[in-house]
Steps between C-alpha positions, in 0.01 A plus 500: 500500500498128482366280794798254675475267744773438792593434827538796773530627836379812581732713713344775624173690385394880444172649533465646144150745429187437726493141431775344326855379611857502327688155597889417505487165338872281450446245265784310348445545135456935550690557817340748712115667332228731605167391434227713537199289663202751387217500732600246770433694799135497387278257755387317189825436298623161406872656551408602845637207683828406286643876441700543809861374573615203598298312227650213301341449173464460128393845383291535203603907369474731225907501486689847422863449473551909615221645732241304688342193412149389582365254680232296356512181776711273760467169528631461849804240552511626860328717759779473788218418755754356731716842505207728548351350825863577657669843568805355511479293138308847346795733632725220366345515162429880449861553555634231234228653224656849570857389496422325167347794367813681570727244359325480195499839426928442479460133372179373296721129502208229465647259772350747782156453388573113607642601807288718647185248373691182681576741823189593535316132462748395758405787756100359405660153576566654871862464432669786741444793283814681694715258363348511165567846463811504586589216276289733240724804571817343434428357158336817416883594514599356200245721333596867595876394429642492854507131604735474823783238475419140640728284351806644580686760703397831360887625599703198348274270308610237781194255483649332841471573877236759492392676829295769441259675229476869500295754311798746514738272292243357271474152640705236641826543652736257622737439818800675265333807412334533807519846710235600759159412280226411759546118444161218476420197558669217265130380456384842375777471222443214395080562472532873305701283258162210518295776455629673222530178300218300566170488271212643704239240381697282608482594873278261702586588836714778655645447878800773602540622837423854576903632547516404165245674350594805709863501339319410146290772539750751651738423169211533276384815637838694530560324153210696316554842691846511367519362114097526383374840564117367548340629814126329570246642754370115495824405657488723770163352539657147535737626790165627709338177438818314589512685859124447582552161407 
């Protein structure tokens, strides 16, 4: 095995033996890894502190392209602090690392490691993380093949007059085409487009009223149940949080 050097974010974590962890690591250059941290559930081990998930850093491993690899060091880029002094943020977060891990078990593309590193420095940033996600979820889209249509009608290819987007139909649909779809907001519309297109690190602030987000959230929720097949106890999660909250 030769030793490699990289950026990662470990995704979840697995008690492995009586001390020793296996971690989900995406990195962009390998796409999704296990790494066995040996020994890091000991008091006294240096890997103690940096083997669990939602740590963003250059990891120093014994690299196995089939199998497990094993970790030698991290040099931490970033602990989340922010995110793990709030519920909220941490329910926020452990649901985007296990829809990532899901997507890139369909789709290793690099461009997610990016995304899911800028969403989460944003959330840190006390950006809303609800938003966030959900502008998270709908690029993730593009990755499992099953992007809805926002720049047209999905029925015509009319890119005018547009009244409604529904899950059912695949997107946008305009005043022609329309039947009986439950219809939203011209605002919402025009902000699932925003969202879809704009470059997270980017973002600096993030101000939409709370109909909005419900009809975002209803579209991207009904969206995933029908055309993805991914089912996440950490989203349930989010929904309790949401109605204590």
């Amino acid at each position: 095995m030769k030793i490699e050097s990289f950026e990662g974010i470990i995704l979840s974590e697995t008690n492995y033996s009586e001390s020793s962890k296996i971690l989900n690591v995406l990195t962009k250059e390998h796409g999704l890894i296990g790494i066995i941290s040996k020994g890091c559930r000991n008091i006294k081990s240096k890997l103690r502190g940096v083997s669990r998930k939602l740590i963003y850093g250059k990891l120093n491993i014994y690299y196995k392209p089939s199998g497990l690899s094993t970790l030698i060091s991290i040099d931490i880029l970033n602990t989340f602090s922010n995110i793990l002094t709030d519920l909220e943020k941490i329910s926020y977060a452990s649901y985007l690392l296990d829809l990532t891990q899901q997507v890139t078990k369909q789709n290793e593309d690099e461009k997610i490691f990016d995304l899911l590193k800028d969403t989460l420095i944003k959330i840190e940033e006390k950006l809303s993380p609800m938003i966030l996600t959900h502008i998270y979820e709908l690029k993730l889209l593009d990755f499992l093949g099953v992007s809805p249509n926002i720049d047209s009608c999905s029925y015509c290819g009319s890119e005018k007059a547009i009244v409604t987007i529904s899950s059912e139909s695949g997107g946008y649909i305009c005043k022609n085409c329309y039947k009986n779809e439950p219809l939203v907001s011209d605002k919402t519309i025009k902000m699932i487009r925003m969202f879809y297109y704009v470059d997270i690190k980017n973002i600096t602030k993030l101000e939409v009223s709370n109909k909005i987000i419900s009809e975002i959230n209803h579209f991207l929720t009904d969206y995933y149940d029908r055309y993805t097949g991914l089912y996440l106890k950490s989203k349930e999660f989010l929904y309790k949080i949401k109605q204590i909250s």
